[in-house]
N, C-alpha and C positions, 0 to 999 in steps of 0.2 A: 112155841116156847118163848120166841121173843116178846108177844103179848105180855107173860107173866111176868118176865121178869123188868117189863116196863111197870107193871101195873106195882112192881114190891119198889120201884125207884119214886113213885109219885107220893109216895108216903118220907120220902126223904128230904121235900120242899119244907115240909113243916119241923124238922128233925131242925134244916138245919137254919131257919129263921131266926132260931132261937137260943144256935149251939150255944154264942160268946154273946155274952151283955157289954162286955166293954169294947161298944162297937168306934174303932179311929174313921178318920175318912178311906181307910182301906176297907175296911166293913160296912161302912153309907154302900161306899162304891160297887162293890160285890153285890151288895142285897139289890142295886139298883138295876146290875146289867143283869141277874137271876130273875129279878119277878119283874122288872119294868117291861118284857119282853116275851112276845106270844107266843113264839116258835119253837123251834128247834134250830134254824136257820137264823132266828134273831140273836138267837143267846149265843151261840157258836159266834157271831161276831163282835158280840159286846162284850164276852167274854175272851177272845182274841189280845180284844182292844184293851182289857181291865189288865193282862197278863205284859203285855208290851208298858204298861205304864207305871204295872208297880211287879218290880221286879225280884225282889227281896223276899226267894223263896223257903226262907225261914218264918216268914210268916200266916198264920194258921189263914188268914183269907185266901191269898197265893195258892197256897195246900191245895183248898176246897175250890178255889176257880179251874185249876187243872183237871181236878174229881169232874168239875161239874162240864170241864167242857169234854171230857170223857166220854163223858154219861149221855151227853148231846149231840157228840156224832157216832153213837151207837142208837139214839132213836131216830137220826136223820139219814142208816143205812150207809154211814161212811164208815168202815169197818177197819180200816187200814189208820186213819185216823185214830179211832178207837182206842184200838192197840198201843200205835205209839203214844198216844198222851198219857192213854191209862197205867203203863209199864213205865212210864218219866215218873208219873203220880206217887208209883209207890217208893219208887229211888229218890223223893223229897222227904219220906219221913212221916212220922206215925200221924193219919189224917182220924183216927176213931174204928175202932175196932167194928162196928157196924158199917160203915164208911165203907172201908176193905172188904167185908164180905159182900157189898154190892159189887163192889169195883170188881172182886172177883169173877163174879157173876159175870160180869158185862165181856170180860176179856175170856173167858169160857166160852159165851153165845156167839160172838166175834171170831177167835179159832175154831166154833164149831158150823159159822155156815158154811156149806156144802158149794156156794158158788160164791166165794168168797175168795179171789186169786193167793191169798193169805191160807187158807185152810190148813190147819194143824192140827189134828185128832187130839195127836200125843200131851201138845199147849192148852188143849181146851181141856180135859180129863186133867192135868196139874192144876190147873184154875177152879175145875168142878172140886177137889179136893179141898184146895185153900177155902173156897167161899164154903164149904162143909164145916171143916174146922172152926173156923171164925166165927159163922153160926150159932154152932157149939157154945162159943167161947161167951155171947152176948143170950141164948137161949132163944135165937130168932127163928122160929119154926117155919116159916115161908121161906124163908133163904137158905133154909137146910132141903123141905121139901121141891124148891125150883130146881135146886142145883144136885137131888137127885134124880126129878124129873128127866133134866137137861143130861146126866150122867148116862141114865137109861139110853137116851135118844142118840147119844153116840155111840151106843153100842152096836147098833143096826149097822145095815151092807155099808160098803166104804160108796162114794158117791160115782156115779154116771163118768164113765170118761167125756169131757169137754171137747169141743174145737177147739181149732187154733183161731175162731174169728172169736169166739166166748170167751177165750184166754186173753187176747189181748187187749178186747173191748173191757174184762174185768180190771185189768191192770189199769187200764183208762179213766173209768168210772171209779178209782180208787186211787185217783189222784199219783198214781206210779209210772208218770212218764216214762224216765229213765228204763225202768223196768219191762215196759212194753218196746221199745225200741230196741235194747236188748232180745228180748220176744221176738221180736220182728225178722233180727238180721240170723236168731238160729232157726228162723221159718227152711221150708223149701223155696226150690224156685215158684212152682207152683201157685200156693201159698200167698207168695209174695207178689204173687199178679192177681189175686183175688182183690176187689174191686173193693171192700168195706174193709177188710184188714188195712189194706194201702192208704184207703182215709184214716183210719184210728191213728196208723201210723206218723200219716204228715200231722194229725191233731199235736199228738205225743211229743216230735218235735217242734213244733211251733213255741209246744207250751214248755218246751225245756231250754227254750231260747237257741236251738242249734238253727239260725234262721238262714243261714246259708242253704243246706241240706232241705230243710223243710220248704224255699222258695223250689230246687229243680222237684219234688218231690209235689209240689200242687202243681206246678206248670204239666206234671206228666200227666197228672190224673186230669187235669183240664184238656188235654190234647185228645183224653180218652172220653170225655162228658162234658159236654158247653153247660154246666151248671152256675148260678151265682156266687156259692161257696168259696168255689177254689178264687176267681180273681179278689173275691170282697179281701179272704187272709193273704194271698201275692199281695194286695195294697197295703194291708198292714204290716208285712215285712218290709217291704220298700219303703214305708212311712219312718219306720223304725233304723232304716240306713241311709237318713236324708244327710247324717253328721258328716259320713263318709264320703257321702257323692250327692253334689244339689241335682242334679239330673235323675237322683230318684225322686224327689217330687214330683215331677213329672211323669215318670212310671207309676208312683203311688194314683196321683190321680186317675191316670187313664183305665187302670185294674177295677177302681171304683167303678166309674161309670160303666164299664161292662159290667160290672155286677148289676149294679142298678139295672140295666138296660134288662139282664137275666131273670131277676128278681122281677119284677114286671111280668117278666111272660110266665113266671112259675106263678102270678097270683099273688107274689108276697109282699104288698105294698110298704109296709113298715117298714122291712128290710132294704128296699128299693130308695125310701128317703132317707135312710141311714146311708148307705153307703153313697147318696148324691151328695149326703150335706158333709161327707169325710172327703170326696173329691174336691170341693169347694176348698173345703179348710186347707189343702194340701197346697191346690194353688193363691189360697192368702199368706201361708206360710212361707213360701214361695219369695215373695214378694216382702214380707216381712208387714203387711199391711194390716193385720190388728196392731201392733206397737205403732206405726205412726198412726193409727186412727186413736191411739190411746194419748201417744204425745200431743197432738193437736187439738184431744177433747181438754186434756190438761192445760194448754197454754192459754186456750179461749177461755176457762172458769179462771185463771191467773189473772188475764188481762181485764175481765167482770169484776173479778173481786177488787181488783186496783183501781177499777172506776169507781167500782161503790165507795172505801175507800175514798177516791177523791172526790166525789158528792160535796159534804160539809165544806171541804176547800175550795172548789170551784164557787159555791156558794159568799162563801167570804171574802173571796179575791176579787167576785163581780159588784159586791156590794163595797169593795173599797175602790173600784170604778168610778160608781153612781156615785160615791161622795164626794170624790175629787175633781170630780167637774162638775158640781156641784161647786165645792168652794171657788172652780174656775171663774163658772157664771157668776159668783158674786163679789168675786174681789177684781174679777177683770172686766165692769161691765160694760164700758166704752171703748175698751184699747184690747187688741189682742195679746191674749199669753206670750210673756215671753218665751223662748225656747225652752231653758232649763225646765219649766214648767211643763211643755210638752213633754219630755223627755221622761218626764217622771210620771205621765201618762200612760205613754207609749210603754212603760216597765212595768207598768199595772196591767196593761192590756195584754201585752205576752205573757206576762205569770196565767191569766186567764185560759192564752191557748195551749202554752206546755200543761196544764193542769186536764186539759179536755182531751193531752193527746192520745191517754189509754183509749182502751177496745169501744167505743161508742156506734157499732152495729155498720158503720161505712170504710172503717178502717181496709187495710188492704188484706184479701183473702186469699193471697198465694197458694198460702199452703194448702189452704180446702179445696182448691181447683185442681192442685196435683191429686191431694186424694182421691178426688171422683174422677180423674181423668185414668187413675189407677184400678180405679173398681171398675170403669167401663175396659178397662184392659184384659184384668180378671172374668169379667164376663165374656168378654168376647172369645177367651182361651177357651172358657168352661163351655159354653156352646160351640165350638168346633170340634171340641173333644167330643163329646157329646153325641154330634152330628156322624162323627167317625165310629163312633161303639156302633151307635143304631144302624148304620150301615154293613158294620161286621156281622151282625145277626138278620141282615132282612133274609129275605128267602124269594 
Protein backbone atom coordinates (compact mmCIF):
# COMPACT_ATOMS: atom_id res chain seq x y z
CA UNK A 1 0.00 0.00 0.00
CA UNK A 2 2.58 2.37 0.82
CA UNK A 3 4.37 1.54 -2.68
CA UNK A 4 1.03 3.20 -4.27
CA UNK A 5 0.54 5.79 -2.67
CA UNK A 6 4.30 6.65 -3.09
CA UNK A 7 4.09 6.14 -6.68
CA UNK A 8 0.47 8.74 -6.75
CA UNK A 9 2.97 11.47 -4.77
CA UNK A 10 5.91 11.30 -7.63
CA UNK A 11 3.42 12.67 -10.06
CA UNK A 12 3.17 15.69 -7.43
CA UNK A 13 6.95 16.97 -8.27
CA UNK A 14 5.76 18.10 -11.54
CA UNK A 15 2.20 19.40 -10.06
CA UNK A 16 4.03 21.52 -8.16
CA UNK A 17 7.02 22.93 -10.34
CA UNK A 18 4.73 24.76 -11.80
CA UNK A 19 1.96 25.55 -9.22
CA UNK A 20 3.03 29.69 -8.91
CA UNK A 21 4.74 31.67 -11.79
CA UNK A 22 5.50 34.41 -9.64
CA UNK A 23 8.20 32.75 -8.15
CA UNK A 24 9.92 35.67 -4.87
CA UNK A 25 13.14 34.19 -3.30
CA UNK A 26 10.60 32.20 -1.17
CA UNK A 27 9.94 30.15 -4.39
CA UNK A 28 13.86 30.21 -5.89
CA UNK A 29 14.29 28.76 -2.21
CA UNK A 30 11.66 26.04 -1.95
CA UNK A 31 12.15 24.77 -5.67
CA UNK A 32 15.94 24.49 -4.62
CA UNK A 33 15.67 22.53 -1.25
CA UNK A 34 12.62 20.21 -3.33
CA UNK A 35 14.62 19.18 -6.53
CA UNK A 36 18.29 20.25 -5.70
CA UNK A 37 18.17 17.04 -3.39
CA UNK A 38 18.13 13.26 -3.83
CA UNK A 39 16.80 11.71 -0.92
CA UNK A 40 14.38 11.70 1.22
CA UNK A 41 16.79 12.40 4.04
CA UNK A 42 18.18 15.32 1.95
CA UNK A 43 15.04 17.04 1.52
CA UNK A 44 13.70 16.49 5.11
CA UNK A 45 16.76 18.73 6.03
CA UNK A 46 16.71 21.30 3.52
CA UNK A 47 13.33 21.57 3.97
CA UNK A 48 13.74 21.83 7.83
CA UNK A 49 16.12 24.52 7.02
CA UNK A 50 13.82 26.50 4.28
CA UNK A 51 10.90 26.32 7.31
CA UNK A 52 13.40 27.84 10.06
CA UNK A 53 14.12 30.68 7.57
CA UNK A 54 11.09 31.82 6.20
CA UNK A 55 8.66 31.64 8.62
CA UNK A 56 5.53 33.55 7.38
CA UNK A 57 3.15 30.75 7.22
CA UNK A 58 0.74 32.62 5.31
CA UNK A 59 2.72 32.12 2.48
CA UNK A 60 1.71 29.56 -0.34
CA UNK A 61 5.65 28.32 -0.46
CA UNK A 62 5.79 27.79 3.57
CA UNK A 63 2.15 25.78 2.82
CA UNK A 64 3.85 23.46 0.46
CA UNK A 65 7.33 23.16 2.34
CA UNK A 66 5.28 21.62 5.33
CA UNK A 67 3.23 19.42 2.65
CA UNK A 68 6.37 18.40 1.28
CA UNK A 69 8.28 17.66 4.26
CA UNK A 70 5.26 15.67 5.32
CA UNK A 71 5.34 13.82 2.44
CA UNK A 72 9.18 13.08 3.05
CA UNK A 73 9.07 11.65 6.28
CA UNK A 74 6.32 9.39 5.37
CA UNK A 75 8.66 7.91 2.51
CA UNK A 76 11.62 7.91 4.97
CA UNK A 77 9.28 5.60 7.33
CA UNK A 78 9.35 8.32 10.07
CA UNK A 79 5.63 8.11 10.70
CA UNK A 80 5.24 9.88 13.82
CA UNK A 81 6.82 12.83 11.94
CA UNK A 82 4.37 12.32 9.27
CA UNK A 83 1.58 12.89 11.33
CA UNK A 84 2.55 15.79 13.02
CA UNK A 85 3.65 17.96 10.21
CA UNK A 86 1.08 16.65 8.09
CA UNK A 87 -1.96 17.53 10.66
CA UNK A 88 0.22 21.32 11.37
CA UNK A 89 -0.06 21.30 7.23
CA UNK A 90 -3.67 21.38 7.18
CA UNK A 91 -4.28 23.86 10.37
CA UNK A 92 -2.10 26.58 7.87
CA UNK A 93 -4.84 26.66 5.31
CA UNK A 94 -5.97 25.80 2.04
CA UNK A 95 -2.68 24.20 0.33
CA UNK A 96 -4.93 22.81 -3.27
CA UNK A 97 -7.50 20.53 -3.18
CA UNK A 98 -5.41 17.74 -4.86
CA UNK A 99 -2.60 18.87 -2.35
CA UNK A 100 -5.06 17.58 0.61
CA UNK A 101 -6.06 14.42 -0.94
CA UNK A 102 -2.53 13.27 -1.01
CA UNK A 103 -1.76 14.63 2.25
CA UNK A 104 -4.78 12.59 3.14
CA UNK A 105 -3.56 9.78 2.00
CA UNK A 106 -0.31 9.85 3.67
CA UNK A 107 -1.82 10.46 7.15
CA UNK A 108 -4.26 7.44 6.48
CA UNK A 109 -1.11 5.06 5.60
CA UNK A 110 0.82 6.62 8.62
CA UNK A 111 -2.28 5.79 11.35
CA UNK A 112 -2.76 2.74 9.44
CA UNK A 113 0.78 0.90 9.87
CA UNK A 114 0.30 -1.79 12.04
CA UNK A 115 3.84 -1.28 13.79
CA UNK A 116 3.62 1.99 14.02
CA UNK A 117 3.67 2.91 17.99
CA UNK A 118 1.14 5.60 16.68
CA UNK A 119 -1.38 3.18 15.21
CA UNK A 120 -5.08 4.53 15.00
CA UNK A 121 -7.47 2.44 12.94
CA UNK A 122 -10.24 4.76 13.85
CA UNK A 123 -7.56 8.27 12.41
CA UNK A 124 -6.61 6.30 9.43
CA UNK A 125 -10.48 5.27 8.10
CA UNK A 126 -11.13 9.52 8.92
CA UNK A 127 -8.28 10.24 6.57
CA UNK A 128 -9.19 7.23 3.98
CA UNK A 129 -12.61 9.16 3.99
CA UNK A 130 -11.15 12.88 3.56
CA UNK A 131 -8.60 11.67 0.70
CA UNK A 132 -12.05 9.89 -0.83
CA UNK A 133 -13.88 13.12 -0.86
CA UNK A 134 -11.26 15.35 -2.06
CA UNK A 135 -10.75 12.87 -4.80
CA UNK A 136 -13.98 13.28 -5.65
CA UNK A 137 -13.79 16.84 -5.47
CA UNK A 138 -10.74 17.14 -8.20
CA UNK A 139 -11.89 13.73 -10.13
CA UNK A 140 -8.51 12.07 -9.34
CA UNK A 141 -9.26 8.39 -9.87
CA UNK A 142 -5.84 6.97 -8.19
CA UNK A 143 -6.43 8.68 -5.14
CA UNK A 144 -9.89 7.58 -4.77
CA UNK A 145 -8.91 3.92 -5.88
CA UNK A 146 -5.60 4.04 -3.21
CA UNK A 147 -7.47 5.28 -0.58
CA UNK A 148 -10.08 2.47 -1.16
CA UNK A 149 -7.47 0.10 -1.49
CA UNK A 150 -5.93 1.23 1.81
CA UNK A 151 -9.77 1.39 3.31
CA UNK A 152 -10.18 -2.34 2.46
CA UNK A 153 -6.80 -3.23 4.13
CA UNK A 154 -7.90 -1.77 7.31
CA UNK A 155 -10.61 -3.74 7.57
CA UNK A 156 -8.58 -7.03 8.15
CA UNK A 157 -7.78 -8.72 11.82
CA UNK A 158 -6.56 -5.71 14.28
CA UNK A 159 -2.73 -6.31 14.52
CA UNK A 160 -0.45 -9.02 16.50
CA UNK A 161 -0.16 -8.03 20.19
CA UNK A 162 3.58 -6.48 20.36
CA UNK A 163 6.39 -6.55 23.18
CA UNK A 164 7.26 -4.43 25.40
CA UNK A 165 10.97 -4.44 23.76
CA UNK A 166 8.85 -3.62 20.01
CA UNK A 167 6.93 -1.12 21.96
CA UNK A 168 9.45 0.81 23.17
CA UNK A 169 12.05 0.33 20.49
CA UNK A 170 8.95 1.86 18.16
CA UNK A 171 8.63 4.90 20.36
CA UNK A 172 12.49 5.13 19.92
CA UNK A 173 12.62 4.75 16.23
CA UNK A 174 9.97 7.44 16.02
CA UNK A 175 11.69 9.88 17.63
CA UNK A 176 9.32 9.78 20.97
CA UNK A 177 11.69 9.89 23.57
CA UNK A 178 9.58 11.23 26.18
CA UNK A 179 7.18 8.72 25.34
CA UNK A 180 9.32 5.49 25.68
CA UNK A 181 10.69 6.55 29.03
CA UNK A 182 7.08 6.98 30.10
CA UNK A 183 6.88 3.22 28.47
CA UNK A 184 9.60 2.25 30.49
CA UNK A 185 8.75 3.25 34.01
CA UNK A 186 4.95 1.63 33.49
CA UNK A 187 7.15 -1.69 32.42
CA UNK A 188 7.34 -4.48 35.10
CA UNK A 189 10.18 -5.29 37.16
CA UNK A 190 11.08 -7.84 34.98
CA UNK A 191 10.76 -6.02 31.94
CA UNK A 192 12.81 -3.34 33.24
CA UNK A 193 15.87 -5.70 33.65
CA UNK A 194 15.61 -6.89 30.07
CA UNK A 195 18.89 -5.98 28.66
CA UNK A 196 17.70 -4.18 25.11
CA UNK A 197 14.60 -2.46 26.61
CA UNK A 198 17.19 -0.80 29.40
CA UNK A 199 19.45 0.40 26.27
CA UNK A 200 16.50 1.97 24.42
CA UNK A 201 15.77 3.20 27.63
CA UNK A 202 19.11 5.01 28.51
CA UNK A 203 19.05 6.11 24.43
CA UNK A 204 15.46 7.74 25.11
CA UNK A 205 17.00 9.60 28.04
CA UNK A 206 20.12 10.69 26.81
CA UNK A 207 18.35 12.06 23.82
CA UNK A 208 15.73 13.98 26.06
CA UNK A 209 18.56 15.54 27.88
CA UNK A 210 17.48 13.93 31.32
CA UNK A 211 21.53 13.49 31.49
CA UNK A 212 21.57 12.92 35.17
CA UNK A 213 19.23 9.78 35.02
CA UNK A 214 20.73 8.61 31.69
CA UNK A 215 24.73 8.85 33.23
CA UNK A 216 23.44 6.08 36.43
CA UNK A 217 21.35 4.35 33.97
CA UNK A 218 24.56 3.54 31.28
CA UNK A 219 26.94 3.11 34.32
CA UNK A 220 24.50 0.17 35.23
CA UNK A 221 24.10 -1.44 31.92
CA UNK A 222 28.04 -1.06 31.65
CA UNK A 223 28.46 -2.87 35.22
CA UNK A 224 26.23 -5.57 33.25
CA UNK A 225 28.38 -5.62 29.70
CA UNK A 226 32.14 -4.12 29.13
CA UNK A 227 30.82 -2.74 25.84
CA UNK A 228 32.20 0.42 24.06
CA UNK A 229 28.69 2.04 23.82
CA UNK A 230 27.92 2.72 27.36
CA UNK A 231 31.44 4.68 28.32
CA UNK A 232 31.66 6.36 24.48
CA UNK A 233 27.67 8.20 25.82
CA UNK A 234 28.88 8.38 29.99
CA UNK A 235 31.75 10.71 27.96
CA UNK A 236 29.41 12.57 26.22
CA UNK A 237 27.41 13.27 29.27
CA UNK A 238 30.28 14.38 31.29
CA UNK A 239 31.46 16.50 28.22
CA UNK A 240 28.14 17.97 28.33
CA UNK A 241 28.56 18.98 32.40
CA UNK A 242 32.17 20.17 32.09
CA UNK A 243 30.14 24.05 32.79
CA UNK A 244 29.25 22.44 36.12
CA UNK A 245 32.28 20.79 37.32
CA UNK A 246 35.83 21.08 35.37
CA UNK A 247 36.72 17.71 36.76
CA UNK A 248 34.37 16.35 34.46
CA UNK A 249 36.71 16.74 31.76
CA UNK A 250 38.48 14.48 33.23
CA UNK A 251 35.86 11.84 33.63
CA UNK A 252 34.83 12.77 29.93
CA UNK A 253 38.02 11.81 28.84
CA UNK A 254 38.76 8.75 30.72
CA UNK A 255 35.10 7.13 29.48
CA UNK A 256 36.64 7.80 25.93
CA UNK A 257 39.40 6.04 25.93
CA UNK A 258 37.70 2.90 27.51
CA UNK A 259 35.61 3.12 24.79
CA UNK A 260 38.24 3.38 22.33
CA UNK A 261 40.08 0.71 24.16
CA UNK A 262 36.41 -1.53 23.81
CA UNK A 263 35.87 -0.47 20.46
CA UNK A 264 39.09 -2.01 19.34
CA UNK A 265 38.39 -5.31 20.67
CA UNK A 266 34.81 -5.38 19.22
CA UNK A 267 36.63 -4.78 15.70
CA UNK A 268 35.27 -1.30 15.30
CA UNK A 269 38.02 0.77 14.30
CA UNK A 270 36.35 3.96 13.21
CA UNK A 271 34.39 4.11 16.33
CA UNK A 272 37.69 3.54 18.37
CA UNK A 273 39.24 6.82 16.52
CA UNK A 274 36.32 8.65 17.20
CA UNK A 275 36.17 8.35 20.64
CA UNK A 276 40.33 8.60 21.02
CA UNK A 277 40.12 11.96 19.18
CA UNK A 278 36.93 13.21 21.77
CA UNK A 279 39.21 12.07 24.66
CA UNK A 280 41.97 14.40 23.21
CA UNK A 281 39.57 17.20 22.58
CA UNK A 282 38.36 17.03 26.29
CA UNK A 283 41.72 17.32 27.62
CA UNK A 284 42.57 20.30 25.13
CA UNK A 285 39.51 21.67 26.49
CA UNK A 286 40.64 21.22 29.58
CA UNK A 287 43.47 23.38 29.29
CA UNK A 288 41.81 25.80 27.16
CA UNK A 289 44.64 25.18 24.42
CA UNK A 290 42.82 25.50 21.11
CA UNK A 291 42.24 29.37 22.05
CA UNK A 292 45.67 30.05 22.95
CA UNK A 293 46.93 28.12 20.05
CA UNK A 294 44.39 30.32 18.24
CA UNK A 295 45.68 33.68 20.00
CA UNK A 296 49.33 32.97 19.28
CA UNK A 297 48.53 32.03 15.52
CA UNK A 298 46.85 35.40 15.62
CA UNK A 299 49.60 37.54 17.19
CA UNK A 300 52.42 35.85 14.93
CA UNK A 301 50.23 36.80 11.46
CA UNK A 302 49.84 40.62 13.48
CA UNK A 303 53.32 40.82 14.10
CA UNK A 304 54.18 39.47 9.94
CA UNK A 305 51.80 41.79 8.82
CA UNK A 306 53.43 44.69 10.70
CA UNK A 307 56.67 43.85 9.35
CA UNK A 308 55.48 43.71 5.89
CA UNK A 309 54.11 46.78 6.62
CA UNK A 310 57.22 48.16 7.75
CA UNK A 311 59.37 46.76 4.61
CA UNK A 312 58.96 50.24 2.47
CA UNK A 313 59.92 52.12 5.89
CA UNK A 314 62.85 50.23 6.88
CA UNK A 315 63.82 50.55 3.37
CA UNK A 316 63.60 54.42 3.36
CA UNK A 317 65.05 55.00 6.84
CA UNK A 318 68.35 52.83 5.67
CA UNK A 319 68.55 54.77 2.54
CA UNK A 320 68.40 58.02 4.62
CA UNK A 321 71.44 56.47 6.47
CA UNK A 322 73.48 55.88 3.41
CA UNK A 323 72.86 59.57 2.49
CA UNK A 324 73.83 61.23 5.44
CA UNK A 325 77.12 59.81 5.71
CA UNK A 326 77.43 60.29 2.63
CA UNK A 327 77.08 63.96 3.01
CA UNK A 328 79.42 63.30 6.09
CA UNK A 329 82.28 61.99 3.97
CA UNK A 330 81.90 64.95 1.92
CA UNK A 331 81.54 67.99 3.87
CA UNK A 332 83.68 66.51 6.71
CA UNK A 333 86.71 65.28 4.77
CA UNK A 334 89.74 66.07 6.87
CA UNK A 335 88.20 66.93 10.25
CA UNK A 336 85.90 64.71 12.08
CA UNK A 337 82.00 65.45 12.43
CA UNK A 338 81.01 67.45 14.88
CA UNK A 339 78.86 65.88 17.55
CA UNK A 340 75.54 67.45 16.67
CA UNK A 341 76.19 65.75 13.47
CA UNK A 342 76.50 62.52 15.07
CA UNK A 343 73.84 62.81 16.83
CA UNK A 344 71.59 63.21 13.98
CA UNK A 345 73.07 59.97 12.77
CA UNK A 346 72.74 57.99 15.65
CA UNK A 347 68.61 59.29 15.22
CA UNK A 348 68.73 57.70 11.80
CA UNK A 349 70.20 54.81 13.02
CA UNK A 350 67.53 54.05 15.76
CA UNK A 351 64.56 54.94 13.62
CA UNK A 352 66.35 51.98 11.59
CA UNK A 353 66.20 49.61 14.66
CA UNK A 354 62.70 50.61 16.15
CA UNK A 355 61.42 49.99 12.50
CA UNK A 356 63.02 46.23 12.41
CA UNK A 357 61.75 45.63 15.84
CA UNK A 358 58.52 43.73 14.62
CA UNK A 359 58.36 39.80 14.23
CA UNK A 360 61.66 39.23 12.04
CA UNK A 361 61.60 35.20 12.75
CA UNK A 362 64.44 35.62 15.97
CA UNK A 363 62.27 37.75 17.98
CA UNK A 364 61.39 36.15 21.51
CA UNK A 365 59.14 32.85 21.32
CA UNK A 366 57.67 32.72 24.76
CA UNK A 367 54.59 32.15 24.10
CA UNK A 368 55.27 29.21 21.43
CA UNK A 369 57.46 27.47 24.09
CA UNK A 370 54.62 27.48 26.58
CA UNK A 371 52.38 26.16 23.87
CA UNK A 372 54.39 23.10 23.14
CA UNK A 373 55.36 22.68 26.65
CA UNK A 374 51.43 22.55 27.03
CA UNK A 375 50.80 20.07 24.28
CA UNK A 376 53.65 17.75 25.75
CA UNK A 377 51.54 18.18 29.02
CA UNK A 378 48.39 17.14 27.15
CA UNK A 379 50.13 14.29 25.68
CA UNK A 380 51.58 12.96 28.48
CA UNK A 381 47.86 12.92 30.45
CA UNK A 382 46.46 11.43 27.29
CA UNK A 383 48.92 8.53 27.42
CA UNK A 384 48.62 7.72 30.92
CA UNK A 385 45.08 7.58 30.66
CA UNK A 386 45.40 5.52 28.03
CA UNK A 387 47.78 3.30 29.58
CA UNK A 388 45.15 2.98 32.66
CA UNK A 389 41.93 1.97 30.25
CA UNK A 390 44.22 -0.67 28.43
CA UNK A 391 45.16 -2.04 31.73
CA UNK A 392 41.40 -2.08 32.97
CA UNK A 393 40.50 -4.50 30.08
CA UNK A 394 43.82 -6.92 29.82
CA UNK A 395 42.88 -10.27 30.79
Amino acid sequence: MKKLILSLLIVLVSITIAYPQDYDNAGMDYTKALFENKTASARITALKNYIKNYTDTSNKFVKLAYYQLALNYFENNQYSNAVKTGEKTFKLGSIGTGEEARLSLVLANSYGIKSYSGFNKDKALKYVAKAIRLGNETSDKDVISTAKKLKKSLSGPPPKKISPEQKIKMHYSDEEYRQAIRYYSSLGASDKKNLEIKKIYAYSLFKAKRYDTALLTFKSLYQREAKGVYPKYMGDIYSKKVKSDKKNYDLAAINYLEASVLYKMEGSSSNQKIAAGKAKVQLENKYVYKAKYRKYQSDIKKQQSSSQKNEKAIRDAKRAVRNFKRYLRKTYTDVQAPQYEMDKQRKLENNVINLESGFSGSSDNSAGEDLLKLKKKIDAEYSSLLKKAQKKFEK
